[in-house]
C-alpha positions in Angstrom: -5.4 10.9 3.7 -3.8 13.8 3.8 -1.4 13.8 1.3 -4.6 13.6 -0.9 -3.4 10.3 -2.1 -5.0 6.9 -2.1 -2.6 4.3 -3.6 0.8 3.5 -2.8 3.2 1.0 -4.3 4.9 -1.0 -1.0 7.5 -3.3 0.1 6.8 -5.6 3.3 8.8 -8.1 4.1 9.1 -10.3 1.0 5.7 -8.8 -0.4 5.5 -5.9 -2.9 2.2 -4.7 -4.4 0.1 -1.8 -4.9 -2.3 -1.1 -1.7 -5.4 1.3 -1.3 -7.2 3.6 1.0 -10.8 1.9 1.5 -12.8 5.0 2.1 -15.7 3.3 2.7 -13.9 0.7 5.1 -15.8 0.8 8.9 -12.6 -0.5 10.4 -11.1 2.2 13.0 -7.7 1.2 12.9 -5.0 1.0 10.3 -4.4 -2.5 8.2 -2.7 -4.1 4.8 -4.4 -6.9 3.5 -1.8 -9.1 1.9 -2.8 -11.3 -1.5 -0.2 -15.1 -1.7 0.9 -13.3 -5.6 2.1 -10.2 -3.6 4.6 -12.8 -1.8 7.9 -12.3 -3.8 10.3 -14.0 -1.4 10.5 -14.7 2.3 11.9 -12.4 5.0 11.5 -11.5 8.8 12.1 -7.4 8.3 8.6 -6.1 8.2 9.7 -2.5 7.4 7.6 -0.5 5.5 8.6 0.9 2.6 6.7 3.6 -0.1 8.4 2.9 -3.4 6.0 5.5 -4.9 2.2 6.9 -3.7 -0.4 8.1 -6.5 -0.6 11.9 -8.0 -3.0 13.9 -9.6 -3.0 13.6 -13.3 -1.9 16.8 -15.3 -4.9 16.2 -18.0 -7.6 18.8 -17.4 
């Protein structure tokens, strides 16, 4: 991506989880898969939400 970032902590609907970028993923369009545990309660607003995305570490 290029935000240089390749996990992001979501909210969908009822489901909240951490997703990842698949770099090595052949598929050319964008998609979540969704895990049953990531279910946390039901809803019909499938708005996406970024609770938080991952950074580079400050260790060197």
């Amino acid at each position: 991506t290029s935000s240089g970032s390749s996990a992001y902590q979501i909210r969908l609907a009822g489901f909240k989880g951490l997703v990842i970028i698949d770099s090595s993923s052949t598929f050319d369009q964008f998609y979540i898969k969704i895990r049953p545990s990531m279910l946390k309660f039901e809803s019909d607003d499938w708005t996406l939400d970024m609770c938080d995305l991952s950074k580079p570490s400050n260790d060197v």
